[in-house]
N, C-alpha and C positions, 0 to 999 in steps of 0.2 A: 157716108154709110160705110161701115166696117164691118163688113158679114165674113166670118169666119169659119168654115166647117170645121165644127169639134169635134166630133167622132164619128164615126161606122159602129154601131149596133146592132145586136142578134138577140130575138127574144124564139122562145122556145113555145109553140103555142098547141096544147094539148085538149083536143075536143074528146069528151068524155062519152056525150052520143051524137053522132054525126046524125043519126033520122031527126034531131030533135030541135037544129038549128037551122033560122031562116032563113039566112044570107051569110055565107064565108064574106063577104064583102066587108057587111057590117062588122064582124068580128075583127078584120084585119084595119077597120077605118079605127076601131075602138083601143086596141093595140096601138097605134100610130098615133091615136092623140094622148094616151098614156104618159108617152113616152118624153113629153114637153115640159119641161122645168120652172122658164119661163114663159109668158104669154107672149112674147112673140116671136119663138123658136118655131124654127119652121122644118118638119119631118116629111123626108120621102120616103117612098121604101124603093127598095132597091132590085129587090127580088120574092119572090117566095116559093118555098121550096115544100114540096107535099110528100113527105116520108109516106104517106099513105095507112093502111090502118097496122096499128097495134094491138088491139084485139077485136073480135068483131064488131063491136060499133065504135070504139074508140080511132080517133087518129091525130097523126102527129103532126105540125105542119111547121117549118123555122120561117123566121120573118127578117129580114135583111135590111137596115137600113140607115138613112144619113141625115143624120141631128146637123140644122146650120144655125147661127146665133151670130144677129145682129150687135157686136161690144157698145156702139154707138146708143144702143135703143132698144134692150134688153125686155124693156116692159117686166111689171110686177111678177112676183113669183108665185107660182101653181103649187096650192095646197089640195092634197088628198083626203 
């Protein structure tokens, strides 16, 4: 096995009405599987950081985190 960390990534993630969503969890799992190339690229996050609101319902939140890829066993690639 030849697991390589490829990057550290930052996605930028902008809730337009915060009363209107049911779980910040869900959003951040949804972002995080986003972010996988291949099928067997495995994503943590690192951090997340809550700029808080931008205007009154809206708000801003950064997502931090570490893309790792097996070179050994890549598995097929994630069509959007």
């Amino acid at each position: 096995m030849n697991i390589k960390t490829s990057y550290q990534g930052v996605v930028e993630l902008r809730i337009m009405d915060w009363d209107a969503i049911d779980s910040l969890g869900e959003k951040i799992t949804e972002v995080r599987n986003l972010q996988k190339i291949y099928t067997n690229d495995i994503v943590e996050i690192q951090q997340v950081v809550d700029f808080g609101r931008v205007t009154e319902k809206s708000h801003r939140i950064l997502i931090i985190f570490n893309l790792k890829r097996d070179l050994d066993n890549i598995g097929g690639g994630i069509i959007l």
